[in-house]
Wavefront OBJ file of the C-alpha trace (Angstrom):
o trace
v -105.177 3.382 44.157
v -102.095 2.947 45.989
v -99.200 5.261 45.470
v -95.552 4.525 46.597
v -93.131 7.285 48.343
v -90.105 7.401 46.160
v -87.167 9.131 48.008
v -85.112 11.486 45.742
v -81.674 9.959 44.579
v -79.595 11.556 46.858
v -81.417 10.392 50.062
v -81.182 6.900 48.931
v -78.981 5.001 50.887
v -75.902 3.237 49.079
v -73.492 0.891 50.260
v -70.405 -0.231 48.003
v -70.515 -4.172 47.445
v -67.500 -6.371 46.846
v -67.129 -9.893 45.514
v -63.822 -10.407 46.592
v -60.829 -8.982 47.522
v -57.967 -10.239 45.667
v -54.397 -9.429 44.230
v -54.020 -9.540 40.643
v -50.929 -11.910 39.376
v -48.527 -9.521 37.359
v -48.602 -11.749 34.688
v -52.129 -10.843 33.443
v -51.142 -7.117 33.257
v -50.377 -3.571 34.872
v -52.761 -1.678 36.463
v -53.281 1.975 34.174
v -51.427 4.293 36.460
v -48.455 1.724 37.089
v -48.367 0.501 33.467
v -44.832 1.119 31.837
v -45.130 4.155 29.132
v -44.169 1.175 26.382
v -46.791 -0.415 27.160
v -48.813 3.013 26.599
v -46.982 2.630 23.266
v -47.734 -0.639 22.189
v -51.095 -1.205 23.050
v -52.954 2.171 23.406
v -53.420 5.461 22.531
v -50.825 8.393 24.207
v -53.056 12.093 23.955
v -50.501 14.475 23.284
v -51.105 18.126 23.506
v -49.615 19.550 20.582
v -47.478 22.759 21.506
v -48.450 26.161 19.070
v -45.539 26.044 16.754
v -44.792 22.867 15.188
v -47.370 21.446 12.989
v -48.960 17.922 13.846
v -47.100 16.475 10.996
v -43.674 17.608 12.412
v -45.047 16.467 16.204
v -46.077 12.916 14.567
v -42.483 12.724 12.739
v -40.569 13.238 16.218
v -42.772 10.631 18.017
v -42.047 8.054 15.601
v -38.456 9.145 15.773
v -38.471 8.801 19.422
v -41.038 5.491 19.863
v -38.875 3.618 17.473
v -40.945 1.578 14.416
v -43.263 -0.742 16.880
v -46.861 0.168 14.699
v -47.803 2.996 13.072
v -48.106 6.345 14.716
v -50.471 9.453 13.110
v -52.102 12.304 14.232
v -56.535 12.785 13.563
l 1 2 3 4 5 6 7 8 9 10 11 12 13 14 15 16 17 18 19 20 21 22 23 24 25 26 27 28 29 30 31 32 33 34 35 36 37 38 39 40 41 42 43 44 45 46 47 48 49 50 51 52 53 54 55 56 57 58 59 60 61 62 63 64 65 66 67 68 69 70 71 72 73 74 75 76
């Protein structure tokens, strides 16, 4: 019976591979951290960490006030 040596994970040796470096047009998109917040707005999801005080139904009420009526806008 023949048994293999198998080297723990973080003696493995790892290189990073790329396909190909390339530049991406600006037409197809923003990357996330250079992405325009109403873009955030109008296609995603914005976290917001609700200060203690106002309730999530007053926070919700002064987002929409502020974000204008693009889509709908709720707190879960």
């Amino acid at each position: 019976m023949t048994f293999m040596k198998v080297q723990p994970p973080w003696q493995a040796k790892r290189e990073t591979l790329v396909r190909e470096e390339a530049e991406t047009s600006g037409k197809y998109g923003f990357q996330p951290y250079s992405r325009p917040l109403d873009e955030h707005l109008r296609f995603g999801y914005v976290n917001l960490d609700k200060p203690s005080g106002p309730s999530s139904h007053e926070v919700t009420a002064w987002v929409n006030f502020e974000a204008g009526p693009c889509r709908p806008r709720g707190d879960s």
